[in-house]
N, C-alpha and C positions, 0 to 999 in steps of 0.2 A: 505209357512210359515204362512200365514195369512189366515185364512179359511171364510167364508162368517158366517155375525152378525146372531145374533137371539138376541130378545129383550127381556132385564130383566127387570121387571117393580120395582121400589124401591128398599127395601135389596134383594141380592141377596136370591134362591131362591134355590140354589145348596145344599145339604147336603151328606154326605161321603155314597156310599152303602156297602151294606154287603162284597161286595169285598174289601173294599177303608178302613184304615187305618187315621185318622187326626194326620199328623205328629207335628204337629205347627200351630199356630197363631198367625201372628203378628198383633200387637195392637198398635194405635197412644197413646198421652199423655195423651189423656181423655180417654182412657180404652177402646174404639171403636174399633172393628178390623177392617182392610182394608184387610187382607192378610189372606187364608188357605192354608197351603200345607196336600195335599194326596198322600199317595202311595198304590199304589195294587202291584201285585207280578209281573209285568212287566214296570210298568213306575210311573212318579209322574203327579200331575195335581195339580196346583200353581193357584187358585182362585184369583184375585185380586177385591174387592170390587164388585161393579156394572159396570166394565171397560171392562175386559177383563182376559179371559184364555188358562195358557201354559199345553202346557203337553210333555213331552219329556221321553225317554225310562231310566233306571235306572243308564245309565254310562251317562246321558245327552244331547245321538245323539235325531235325528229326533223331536229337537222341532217345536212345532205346536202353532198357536195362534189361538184361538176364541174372535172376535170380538163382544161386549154386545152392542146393540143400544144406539146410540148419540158417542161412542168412535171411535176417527180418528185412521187410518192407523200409523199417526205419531206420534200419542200419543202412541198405542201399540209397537213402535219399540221404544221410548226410554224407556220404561217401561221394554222390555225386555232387553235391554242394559245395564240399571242403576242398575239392580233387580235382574235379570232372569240369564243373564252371569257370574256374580262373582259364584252365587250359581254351576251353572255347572259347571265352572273352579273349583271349589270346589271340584264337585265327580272326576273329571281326575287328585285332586292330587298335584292343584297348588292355593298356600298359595296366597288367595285375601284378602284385608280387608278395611273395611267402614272406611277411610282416605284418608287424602288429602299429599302431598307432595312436598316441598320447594329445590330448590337445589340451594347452597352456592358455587359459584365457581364451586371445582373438586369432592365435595359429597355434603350429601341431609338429609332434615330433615323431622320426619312423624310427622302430625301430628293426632289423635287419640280421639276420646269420641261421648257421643250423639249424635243423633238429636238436632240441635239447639244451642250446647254447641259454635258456632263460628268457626270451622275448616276453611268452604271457606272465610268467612272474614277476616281471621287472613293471610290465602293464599292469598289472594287477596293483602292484604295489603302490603304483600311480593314482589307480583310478579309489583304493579306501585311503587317500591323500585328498580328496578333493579334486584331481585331476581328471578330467573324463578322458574311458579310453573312447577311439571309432571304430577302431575294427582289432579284433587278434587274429592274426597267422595269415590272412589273405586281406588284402590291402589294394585298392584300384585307386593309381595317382593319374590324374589329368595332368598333362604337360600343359605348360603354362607358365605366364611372369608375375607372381611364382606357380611353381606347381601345385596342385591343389588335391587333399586327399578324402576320400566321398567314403563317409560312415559304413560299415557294414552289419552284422548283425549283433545284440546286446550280451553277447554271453561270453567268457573267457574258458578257455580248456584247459585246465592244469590236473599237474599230477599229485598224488595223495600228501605226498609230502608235503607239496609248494601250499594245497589246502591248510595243513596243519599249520605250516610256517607263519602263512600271510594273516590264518583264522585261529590264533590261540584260544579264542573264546567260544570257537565255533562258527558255522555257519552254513546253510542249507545249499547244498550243492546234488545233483543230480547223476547218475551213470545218463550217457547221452549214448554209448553202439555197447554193443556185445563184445565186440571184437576190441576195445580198448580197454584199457586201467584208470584212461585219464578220467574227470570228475568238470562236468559245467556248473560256472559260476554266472550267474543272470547278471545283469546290469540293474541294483535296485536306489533303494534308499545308502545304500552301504557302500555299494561297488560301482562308482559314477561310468555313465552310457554315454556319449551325444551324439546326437543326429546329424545329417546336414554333410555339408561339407568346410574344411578347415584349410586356408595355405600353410606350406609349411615351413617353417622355419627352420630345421636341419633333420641329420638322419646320423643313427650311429649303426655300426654294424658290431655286432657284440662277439667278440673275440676270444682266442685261450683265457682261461684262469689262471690270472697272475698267480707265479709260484710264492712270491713272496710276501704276497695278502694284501699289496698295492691297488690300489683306483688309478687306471691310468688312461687318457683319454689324447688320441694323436690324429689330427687333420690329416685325409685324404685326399689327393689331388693326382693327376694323368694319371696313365694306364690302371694302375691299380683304384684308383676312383671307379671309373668307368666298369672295372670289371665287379667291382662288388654289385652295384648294381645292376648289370646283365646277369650276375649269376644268381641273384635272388629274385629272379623274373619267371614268371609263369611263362612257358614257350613248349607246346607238345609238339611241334617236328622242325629239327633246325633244317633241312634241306628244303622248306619251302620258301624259295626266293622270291614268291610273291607276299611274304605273311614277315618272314625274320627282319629283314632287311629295315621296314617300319617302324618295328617296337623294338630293335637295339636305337636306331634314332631315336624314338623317343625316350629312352631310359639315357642315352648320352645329353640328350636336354634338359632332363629331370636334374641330374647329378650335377651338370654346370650351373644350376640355379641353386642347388640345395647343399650348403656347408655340411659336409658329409666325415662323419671322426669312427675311428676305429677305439670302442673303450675295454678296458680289459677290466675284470676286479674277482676274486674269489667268490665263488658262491656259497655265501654264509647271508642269512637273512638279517643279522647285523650289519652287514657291511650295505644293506642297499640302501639305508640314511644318507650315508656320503656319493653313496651311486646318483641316486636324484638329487644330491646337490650339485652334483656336475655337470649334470644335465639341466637343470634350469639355467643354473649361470650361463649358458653356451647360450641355449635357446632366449632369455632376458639378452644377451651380449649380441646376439641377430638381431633382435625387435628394437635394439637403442639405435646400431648403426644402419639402422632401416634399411634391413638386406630382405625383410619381408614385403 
């Protein structure tokens, strides 16, 4: 998997050749890319900044990593973990998407939106509630009546602050890359994990900061239903019409089964008392008129 470094000195230095196709770019918040995806006529090659690069055959198999000078071993496997895997499960046809997930008792709640917007804090907050999370930031739902959302791994990523916010008293969290600020929190005795897999009983996508310091929480339904969730779906090349076409079906199935709300609320860690009360009620108010 991990092939021996060669050193890239500053920006990378990589450009697509005449074979090579640039499928996409992803770009941080200041318009910077981190991210190039290429395809030639037998595989993709997934550029990640001055880090490191994948390259894996068209259905996903035989990925390969290249190591860039100064990038650990462990930096490139969770890269290819958090990054690299949703996107392949992607070409094999199974619905992954950039959220986190809460489970209520006997179902589970997603939640949905940017970078940044708060998902694992909001998770977090859930899960030293007694609430277990299943997964944060990468999320694989079964389509189904209803759809059904399958545990991922125990640990949440947040950033220093959201630490301080959610742990006034503290609590042992770990640096997980190099290349981040953010800080893992384990699934323990403190910060509830669960396994298995959970139906779900709704999804919110987390919206602007209300300017006015409101909790506001509004059902989604046609086109903009729909499009929230394609756009928070793991998909590395939209021009493959044997691979797209599939998993926007299944995400417009998912969405038609799962009461799907748009919540707004200031982010102050006071306010997410009333945040998770809006979210239960929705979620209790699905499980009474058994839309689970």
């Amino acid at each position: 998997f991990l092939q021996e470094g060669h050193e890239v000195e500053g920006a990378p230095g990589f450009r697509s050749s005449e074979q090579e196709v640039l499928v996409s770019a992803w770009e941080r918040a200041d318009g910077s890319v981190w991210g190039e995806v290429f395809r030639n006529t037998e595989s993709y090659r997934i550029l990640l900044s001055s880090l490191c690069e994948f390259t894996f055959d068209l259905s996903g198999n035989d990925p390969r990593c290249t190591l860039f000078d100064g990038t650990s071993e462990s930096d490139a496997r969770h890269l290819f973990s958090v990054n690299i895997v949703p996107l392949i499960l992607g070409l094999q046809g199974i619905s992954v998407f950039h959220a986190s997930c809460v489970r209520f008792d006997d179902v589970g709640a997603v939640f949905m939106g940017a970078s940044g917007r708060g998902k694992s804090t909001l998770t977090a907050s859930f899960g030293l509630r007694g609430y277990p999370f299943l997964a944060d930031d990468v999320l694989v739902v079964e389509p189904g009546t209803p759809p059904v959302a399958r545990a991922d791994n125990n640990a949440i990523r947040l950033w220093e602050s959201s630490v301080e916010g959610l742990f006034p008293n503290g609590h042992h969290t770990e640096r997980y890359a190099t290349y981040s600020q953010k800080r893992r929190v384990s699934g323990d005795a403190v910060l509830k994990h669960a396994p298995g897999t959970t139906p779900l009983a709704a999804a919110f996508v987390l919206g602007e900061e209300a300017a006015d310091g409101a909790v506001r929480v509004q059902p989604l339904d046609g086109a903009a239903l729909h499009w929230h969730w394609m756009n928070n779906m793991f998909v590395l090349d939209a021009k493959r019409d044997d691979v797209v076409p599939r998993l926007f079906d299944a995400a417009v199935r998912i969405a038609s089964r799962v009461p799907t709300y748009v919540i707004e609320y200031p982010r102050e860690f006071d306010k997410l008392q009333e945040v998770r009360q809006s979210i239960i009620e929705i979620v209790e108010r699905a499980r009474n008129e058994d839309l689970v």
